[in-house]
Every structure is written in structure tokens, then in C-alpha cells.
C-alpha positions as CSV (number, residue, x, y, z in Angstrom):
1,X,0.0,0.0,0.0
2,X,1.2,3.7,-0.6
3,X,1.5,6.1,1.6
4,X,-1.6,9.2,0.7
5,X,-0.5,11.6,-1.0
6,X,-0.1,15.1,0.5
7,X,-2.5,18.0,-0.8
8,X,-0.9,20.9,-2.8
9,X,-2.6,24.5,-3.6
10,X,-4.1,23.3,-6.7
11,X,-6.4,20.9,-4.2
12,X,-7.9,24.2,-2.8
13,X,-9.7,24.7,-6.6
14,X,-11.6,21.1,-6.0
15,X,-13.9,22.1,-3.1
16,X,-16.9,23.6,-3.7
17,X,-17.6,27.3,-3.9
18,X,-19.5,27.7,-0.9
19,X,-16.6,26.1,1.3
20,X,-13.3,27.4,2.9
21,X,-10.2,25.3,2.8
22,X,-6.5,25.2,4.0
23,X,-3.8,23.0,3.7
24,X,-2.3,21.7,7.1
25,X,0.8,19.1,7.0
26,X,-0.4,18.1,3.8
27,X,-4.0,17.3,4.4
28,X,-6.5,19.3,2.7
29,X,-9.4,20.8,5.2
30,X,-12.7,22.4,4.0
31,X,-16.1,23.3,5.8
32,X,-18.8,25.3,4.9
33,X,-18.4,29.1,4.6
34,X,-19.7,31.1,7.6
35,X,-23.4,32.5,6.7
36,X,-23.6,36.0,6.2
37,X,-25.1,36.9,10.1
38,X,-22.3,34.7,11.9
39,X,-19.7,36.4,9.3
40,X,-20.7,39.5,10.6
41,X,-20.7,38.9,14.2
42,X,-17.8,37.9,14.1
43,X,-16.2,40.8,12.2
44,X,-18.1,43.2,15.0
45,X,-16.7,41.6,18.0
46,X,-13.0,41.5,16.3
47,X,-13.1,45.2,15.8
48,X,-14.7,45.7,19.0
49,X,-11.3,43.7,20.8
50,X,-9.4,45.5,18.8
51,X,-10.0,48.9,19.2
52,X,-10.1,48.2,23.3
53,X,-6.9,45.5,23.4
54,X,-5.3,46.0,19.8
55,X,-1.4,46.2,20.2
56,X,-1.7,46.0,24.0
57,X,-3.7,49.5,24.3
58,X,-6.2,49.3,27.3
59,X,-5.3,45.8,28.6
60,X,-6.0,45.0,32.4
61,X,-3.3,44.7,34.6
């Protein structure tokens, strides 16, 4: 039997539109893209972190 073969960035163009991929040690990984209201909560609260931690401004101590 031979070993699998790793994935390379032409693997990324085989998944389907609506996914998101990456390459880790060689394996290809896909899931479903984020839907539009989750893809925006999460772009709020990352703004929101950053402009109260972002480059170590404001952090507790």
C-alpha cells in the first residue's frame, strides 16, 4: 500500500464554492463558509477587541 498523497494548492480549486479550505501538513481541510449573520458577528466583535486591546492598548493589569 502507498503512503496518501499530501495535498498541494491546486487541491484548494476542488472544493466547492460555498466552502473554505486550508492545507495543514499536507492534508486538505474544507467546511462550509460562515453565513452572512455569523460572518458579521464575528467581524463586529473582532473590531470591538481590537480597538479596546489592539497592540496591548487598554489591557487590564
Amino acid at each position: 500500500m502507498s503512503a496518501p498523497r499530501k495535498a498541494v494548492y491546486e487541491d484548494l480549486f476542488t472544493i466547492p464554492e460555498h466552502h473554505v479550505g486550508q492545507i495543514l501538513h499536507g492534508t486538505l481541510h474544507s467546511h462550509p463558509r460562515p453565513a452572512m449573520p455569523h460572518a458579521q458577528a464575528s467581524s463586529e466583535l473582532g473590531s470591538d477587541l481590537n480597538q479596546r486591546f489592539g497592540r496591548g492598548r487598554g489591557a487590564l493589569r
